[in-house]
N, C-alpha and C positions, 0 to 999 in steps of 0.2 A: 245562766242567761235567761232573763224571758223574753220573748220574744214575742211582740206586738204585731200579729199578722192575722189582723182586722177586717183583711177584703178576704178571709177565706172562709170562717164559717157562714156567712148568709148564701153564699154559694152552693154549700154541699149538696143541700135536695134535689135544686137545678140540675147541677151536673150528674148526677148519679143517675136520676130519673130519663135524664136525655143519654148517658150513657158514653159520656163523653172523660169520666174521671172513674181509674179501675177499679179505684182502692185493694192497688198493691202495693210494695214496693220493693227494693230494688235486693231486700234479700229476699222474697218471692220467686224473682228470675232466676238471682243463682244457684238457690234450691234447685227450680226445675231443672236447670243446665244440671246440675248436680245426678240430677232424677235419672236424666235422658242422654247426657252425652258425657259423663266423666269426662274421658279421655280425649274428649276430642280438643284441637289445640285452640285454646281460649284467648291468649296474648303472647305477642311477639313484640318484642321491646329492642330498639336500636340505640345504641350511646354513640355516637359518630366520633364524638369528641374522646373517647375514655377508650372506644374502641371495643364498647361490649357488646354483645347478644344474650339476652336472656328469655327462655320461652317456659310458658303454664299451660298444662293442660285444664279444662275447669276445675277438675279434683285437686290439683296444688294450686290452684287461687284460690278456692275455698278455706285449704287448710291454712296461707299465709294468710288469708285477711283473716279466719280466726284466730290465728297465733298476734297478730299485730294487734287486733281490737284487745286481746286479754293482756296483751305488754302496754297499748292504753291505759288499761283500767288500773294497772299497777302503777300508773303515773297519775292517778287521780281523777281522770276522766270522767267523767258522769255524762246520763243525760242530759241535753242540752247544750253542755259545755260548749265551747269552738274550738275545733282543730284546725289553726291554719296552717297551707299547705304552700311552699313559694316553693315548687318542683319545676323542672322542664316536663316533657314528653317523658318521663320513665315508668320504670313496672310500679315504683315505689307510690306514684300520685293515685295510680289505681286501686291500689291495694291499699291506701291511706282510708280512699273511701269508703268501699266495702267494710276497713275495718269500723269506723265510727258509724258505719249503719247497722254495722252487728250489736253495738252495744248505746245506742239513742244518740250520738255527738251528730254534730253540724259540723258540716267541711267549710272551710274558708278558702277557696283556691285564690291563691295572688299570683301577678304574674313577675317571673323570676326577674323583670327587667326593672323591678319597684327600688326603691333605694331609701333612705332613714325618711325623707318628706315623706311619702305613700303610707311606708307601711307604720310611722308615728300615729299614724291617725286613723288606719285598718285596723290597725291591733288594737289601740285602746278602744276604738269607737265600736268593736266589736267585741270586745273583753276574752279575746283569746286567752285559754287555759295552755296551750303548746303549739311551738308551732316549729315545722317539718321546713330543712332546708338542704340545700347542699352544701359539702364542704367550701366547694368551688365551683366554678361553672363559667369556662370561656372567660379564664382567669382572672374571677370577680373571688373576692372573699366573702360567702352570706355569712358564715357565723361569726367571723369578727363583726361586721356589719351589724347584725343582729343583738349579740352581747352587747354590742356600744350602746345601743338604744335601750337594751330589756330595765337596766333601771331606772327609766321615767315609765315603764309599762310593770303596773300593781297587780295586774291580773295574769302574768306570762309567766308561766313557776315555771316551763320548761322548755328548752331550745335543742329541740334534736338535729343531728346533723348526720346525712347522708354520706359515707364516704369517710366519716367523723373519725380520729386519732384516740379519743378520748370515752371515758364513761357516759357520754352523751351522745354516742353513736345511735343512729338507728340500727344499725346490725346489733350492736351490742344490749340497748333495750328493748329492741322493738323482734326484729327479724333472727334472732341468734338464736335468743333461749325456746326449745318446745315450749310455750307458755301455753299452747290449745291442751298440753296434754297434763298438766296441773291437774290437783281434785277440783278447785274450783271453778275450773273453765268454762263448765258447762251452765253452772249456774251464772255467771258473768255475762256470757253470751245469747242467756234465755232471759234475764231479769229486766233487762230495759230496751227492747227491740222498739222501734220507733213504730206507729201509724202510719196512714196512708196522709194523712193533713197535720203530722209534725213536721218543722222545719228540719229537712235536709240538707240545704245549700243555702251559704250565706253569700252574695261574690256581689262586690261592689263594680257600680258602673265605672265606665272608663274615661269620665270627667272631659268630653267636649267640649263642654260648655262652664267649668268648674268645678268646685268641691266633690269628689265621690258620692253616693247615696248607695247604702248597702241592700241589696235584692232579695227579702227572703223567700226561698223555694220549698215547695213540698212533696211528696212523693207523684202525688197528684198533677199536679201541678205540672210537674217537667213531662209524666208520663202523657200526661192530656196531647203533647205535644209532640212527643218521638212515636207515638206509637201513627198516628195518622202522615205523621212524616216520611217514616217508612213504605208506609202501605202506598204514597204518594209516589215513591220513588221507585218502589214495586222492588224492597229489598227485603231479604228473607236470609234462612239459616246456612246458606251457602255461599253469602257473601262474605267477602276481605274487605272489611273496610280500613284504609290506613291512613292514620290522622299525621298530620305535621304542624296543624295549627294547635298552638298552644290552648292544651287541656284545662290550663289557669283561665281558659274565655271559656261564652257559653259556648261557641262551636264544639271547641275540642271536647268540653266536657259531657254535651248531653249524648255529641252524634259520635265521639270517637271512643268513650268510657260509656256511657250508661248503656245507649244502643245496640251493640254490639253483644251485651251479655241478654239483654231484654229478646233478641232478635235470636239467641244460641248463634252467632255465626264468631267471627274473629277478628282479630283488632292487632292491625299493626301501628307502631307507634316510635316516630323519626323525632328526636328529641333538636336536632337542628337540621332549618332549611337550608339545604343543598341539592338542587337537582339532579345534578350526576348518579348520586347516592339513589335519590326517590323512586328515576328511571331504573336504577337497577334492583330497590326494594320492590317496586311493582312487578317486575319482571321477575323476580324470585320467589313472592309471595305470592301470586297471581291477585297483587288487590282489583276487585271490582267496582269498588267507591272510593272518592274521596272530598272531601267540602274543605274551602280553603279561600283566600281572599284573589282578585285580579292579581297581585303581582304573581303567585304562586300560578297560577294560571301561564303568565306570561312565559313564567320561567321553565317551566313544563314543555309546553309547544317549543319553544326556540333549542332545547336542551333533544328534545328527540329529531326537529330535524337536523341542527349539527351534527347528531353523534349516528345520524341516518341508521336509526333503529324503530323498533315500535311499542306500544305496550298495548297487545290486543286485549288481555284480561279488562284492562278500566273501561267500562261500561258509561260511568257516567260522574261526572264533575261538576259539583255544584260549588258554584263563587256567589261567592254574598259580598257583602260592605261596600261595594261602590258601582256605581254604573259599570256595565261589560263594555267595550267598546265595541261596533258591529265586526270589524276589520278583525279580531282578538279572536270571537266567536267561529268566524268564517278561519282564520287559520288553524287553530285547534282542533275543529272536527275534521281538516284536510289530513293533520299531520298526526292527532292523535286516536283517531275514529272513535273519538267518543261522544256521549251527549252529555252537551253542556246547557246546565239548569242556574238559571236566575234565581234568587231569592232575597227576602227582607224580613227581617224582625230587629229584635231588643233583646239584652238582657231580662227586661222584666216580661217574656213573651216567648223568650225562644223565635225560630223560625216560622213565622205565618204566614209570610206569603212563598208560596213556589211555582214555576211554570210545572207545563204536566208533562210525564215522559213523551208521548206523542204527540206535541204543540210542534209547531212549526220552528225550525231554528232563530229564524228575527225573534220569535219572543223572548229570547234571554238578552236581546238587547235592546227590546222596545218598551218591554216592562219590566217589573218584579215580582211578578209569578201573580196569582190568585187565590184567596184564602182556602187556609184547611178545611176542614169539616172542625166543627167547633168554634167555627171563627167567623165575623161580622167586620165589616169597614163602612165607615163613612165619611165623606167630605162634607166639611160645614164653612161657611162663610163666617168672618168676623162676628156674624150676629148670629152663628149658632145653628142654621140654615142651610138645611141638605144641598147640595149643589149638584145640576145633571152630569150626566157622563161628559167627560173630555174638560170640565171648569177646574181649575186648580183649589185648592184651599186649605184648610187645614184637616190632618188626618185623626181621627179616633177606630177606634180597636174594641170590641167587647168581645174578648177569647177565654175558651176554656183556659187556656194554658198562661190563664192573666197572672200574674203575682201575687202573695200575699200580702204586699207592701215593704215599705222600707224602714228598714229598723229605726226607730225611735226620730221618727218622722214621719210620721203617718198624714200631719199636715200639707206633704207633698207628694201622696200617694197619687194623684191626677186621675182619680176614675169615681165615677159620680153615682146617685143613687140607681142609676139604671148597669149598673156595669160597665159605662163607657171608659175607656183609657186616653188621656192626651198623649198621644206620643211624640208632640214634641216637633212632629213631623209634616213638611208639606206636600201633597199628590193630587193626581188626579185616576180618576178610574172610567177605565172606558165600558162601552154597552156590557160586554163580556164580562167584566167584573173584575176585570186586571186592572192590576196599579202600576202607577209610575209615580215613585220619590223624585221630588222635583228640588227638594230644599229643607232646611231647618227653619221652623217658625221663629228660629232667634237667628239666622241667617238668613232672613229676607233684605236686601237693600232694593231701598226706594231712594228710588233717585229721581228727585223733582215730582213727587208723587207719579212715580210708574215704578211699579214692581220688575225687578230682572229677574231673569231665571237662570238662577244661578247653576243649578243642578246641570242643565241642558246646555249652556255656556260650556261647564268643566265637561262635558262629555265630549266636545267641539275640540277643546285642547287637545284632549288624551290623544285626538288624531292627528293633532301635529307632527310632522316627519321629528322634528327637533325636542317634541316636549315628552318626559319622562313621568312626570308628576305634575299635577296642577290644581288650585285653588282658588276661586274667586272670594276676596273678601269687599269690605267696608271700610274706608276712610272718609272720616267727616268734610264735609265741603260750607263755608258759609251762604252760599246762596242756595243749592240746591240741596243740601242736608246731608246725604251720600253720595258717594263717586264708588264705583266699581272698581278694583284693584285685580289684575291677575298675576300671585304669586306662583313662581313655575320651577320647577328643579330640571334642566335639561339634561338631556343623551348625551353618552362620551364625547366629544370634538364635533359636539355643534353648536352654533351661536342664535340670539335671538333677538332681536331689538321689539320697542311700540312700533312703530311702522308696518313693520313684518305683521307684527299679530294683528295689526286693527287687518290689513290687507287681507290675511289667511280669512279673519271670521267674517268679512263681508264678502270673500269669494263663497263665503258658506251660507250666503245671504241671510246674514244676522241683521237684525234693526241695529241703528246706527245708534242708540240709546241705550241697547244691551252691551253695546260694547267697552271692554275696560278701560279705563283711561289712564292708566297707570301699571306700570311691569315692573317686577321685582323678583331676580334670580337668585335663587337659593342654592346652596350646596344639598340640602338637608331642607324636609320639612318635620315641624314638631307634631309628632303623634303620639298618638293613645298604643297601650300593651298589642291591643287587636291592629295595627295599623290606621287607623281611619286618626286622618290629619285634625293637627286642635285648632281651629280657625281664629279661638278667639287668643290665644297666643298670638299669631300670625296680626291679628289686629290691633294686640297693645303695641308689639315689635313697630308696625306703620304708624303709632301714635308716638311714639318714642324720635321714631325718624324724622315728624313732619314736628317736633318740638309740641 
């Protein structure tokens, strides 16, 4: 594969010079973990569904990710190649990694919820050489699944299967044979070790707004990023960090796989969300971190005060993807005494903005934190034009921990001769330097020429006694161009009419112009692998319905 990641070399002096990119990578840390802590336990891996536990001390994750990168190479693997991986939460996605960085491949994480549309056009548009699945999983078939498709994919020689019956097991290629302790292992292992600005990570966006665009990462690149993330969160080699968001997104991968070994500390790893389970993972592991979306939030708080227990270990809870609700925040730190951190980024960015450990509690739900070290925002107007503190507009990014761009579309890289990034995004940023996500620049509805704020509407919702989920879209109007729609998934046995809501959002004195004019109850809303709902579904669905 070549890989066209064009916004990375004019960058290197910049960052080197400011100190912001380490030129490591990620077999550097496990060396060191190697160096300094052998024994000490490295990952803890839960199958809830299969009913397994399996635990690595750093010296047995070194040696499987050597043994798996050398049962790679024996599949053909080269530098460059792509390994995709459509794993859950297991030891296998970690050790997938490691191995393809021991010997130069790119990881492809997809997420295991993809089905033959997704991954028809990951796989070819990615020219995967193998890709990593389960037999099963929450009684899906991937390798039937998989096989059905691999002959319209020219590029896919091989389908390994976890759990697999057959000569195409992973245990049986990958994880069985000592393949580290061959005569040629060592030269397999030493001959094609990647740089610090080769592609790493290939992982396609989670299509919002459309078609996928695939992210290329570099060692650089994601490190520019964990490492002040960390230090932001004031986590170090004695934390438990325990991921449950899927590893296939960038959360799980950079802050629940990469960090954890970069950091020497330990990495537990919940392959399905279940609370019950979480509270009693935390409580047995003592995790002290964990990043994860509002509902996991949700389900957290409510799950320890019913089961009227605690989990004094977790220190701190960082939710990203969607506004916090205040009410969400003020319950959480009552019941779970921990702090809860805002944040915002991208796939092509990782997490940039974070509130700080000792901000005040509103700010994880008055903002989305304030940029890292490395990192720059600005709001511009329509015409390009810096906008003061508190004016809305559209957001740009110029960050260390920018992307190398998107494969074999560089024409929609969005970041211009100065480094700036479109993110696609709308905000405002107050004196302080904090942001607020107020909107998608392709989710703005004007309505009769006045902008709504959509973002600030759906945070109004979420506080509905009655509303579970909620979204403001766009349906065309002929006189005034858009109308405001609020599509809503309600709570167990409650009801919800227009009346009710227009009444609820002007008891919250909302303008009467911001208000929807149109409700629509969902069972379900259509989202992305990461949960963050796809609006523009939600608005072909309204265009459908209104003929």
């Amino acid at each position: 594969m070549e890989f066209d990641a064009v916004l990375l070399p004019k960058r290197r002096a910049q960052m080197i010079a400011q100190g912001f990119w380490h030129d490591r990578t990620i077999n550097d840390d496990l060396n060191a973990c190697m160096a300094a802590c052998p024994d000490k336990l490295a990952l803890t891996a839960y199958r809830l569904e299969a009913g397994d536990l399996r635990r690595f001390a750093y010296r047995e994750l070194v040696q499987m990710a050597d043994r798996v990168a050398v049962g790679l190479a024996r599949l053909g693997v080269q530098k460059n190649d792509v390994v995709a991986c459509q794993l859950p939460n297991w030891w296998h996605f970690t050790v997938t990694y490691l191995a393809c960085s021991r010997i130069g491949a790119v990881i492809n994480p997809l997420m295991h919820i993809f089905r033959e549309r997704e991954l028809n056009f990951m796989l070819k548009h990615g020219e995967a050489k193998v890709i990593i699945a389960p037999k099963t999983f929450r009684g899906f078939d991937f390798e039937a699944m998989i096989k059905g498709i691999q002959p319209n994919l020219p590029d896919l020689k091989h389908v390994v299967v976890v759990d697999g019956k057959d000569a195409n097991s992973f245990e049986a290629l990958l994880s069985g044979p000592a393949w580290e302790k061959e005569a040629d292992a060592k030269d397999i292992l030493n001959a094609h070790r990647p740089g610090p600005d080769d592609i790493t990570q290939l992982i396609y966006t989670s299509g919002t707004t459309g078609e996928p665009k695939g992210v290329m990462h570099s060692a650089n690149t994601v490190m520019a990023n964990i490492i002040p993330y960390a230090q932001r969160l004031q986590l170090d080699a004695e934390d438990v960090v325990l991921m449950a968001s899927p590893m296939a997104h960038q959360t799980g991968f950079m802050y629940g796989l990469m960090m954890p070994i970069m950091l020497k500390a330990s990495a537990v790893l919940q392959d399905i969300w279940e609370p019950n389970k979480a509270v009693e993972i935390i409580q047995l592991e003592k995790a002290s971190f964990t990043m994860a979306s509002t509902p996991f939030l949700t389900d957290l708080t409510r799950t320890v005060v019913e089961k009227k227990t605690t989990v004094p270990t977790l220190k701190t809870f960082l939710c990203a993807g969607a506004p916090i609700p205040g009410p969400l925040v003020e319950q959480a730190r009552a019941a779970l005494k921990t702090k809860i951190v805002s944040a915002w980024g991208m796939s092509e960015n990782g997490a940039v903005t974070l509130i700080k450990i000792d901000d005040p509690d509103e700010r994880a739900f008055t903002t989305d934190g304030v940029p890292l070290p490395g990192v720059e925002l600005k709001v511009v107007n329509d015409d390009g034009v810096a906008l003061p503190p508190g004016e809305a507009g559209k957001l740009y990014v110029r960050s260390c921990s920018n992307f190398g761009g998107y494969l074999k579309r560089a024409h929609l890289n969005g970041t211009d001769a100065d480094g700036w990034f479109d993110t696609g995004d709308l905000a405002r940023l107050d004196a302080q330097g904090y942001v607020r996500i107020t909107g998608r620049s392709k989710d703005v509805i004007i309505r009769g020429g006045e902008n709504i704020p959509v973002v600030e509407i759906e945070s109004l919702l979420y506080r509905h006694p009655a509303i579970a989920m909620a979204a403001i879209v766009s349906y065309p109007d002929e006189r005034l161009g858009e109308r405001a729609c609020a599509v809503v998934v309600l709570k167990p046995n409650q009801t919800l009419d227009l009346p009710g809501l227009v009444d609820y959002l002007k008891s919250q004195k909302v303008a009467v112009q911001y208000i929807p004019e149109k409700l629509e109850i969902r069972d379900a809303m259509p989202a992305t692998p990461s949960g963050k709902i796809q609006k523009f579904k939600l608005r072909e669905i309204l265009r459908e319905q209104m003929g």
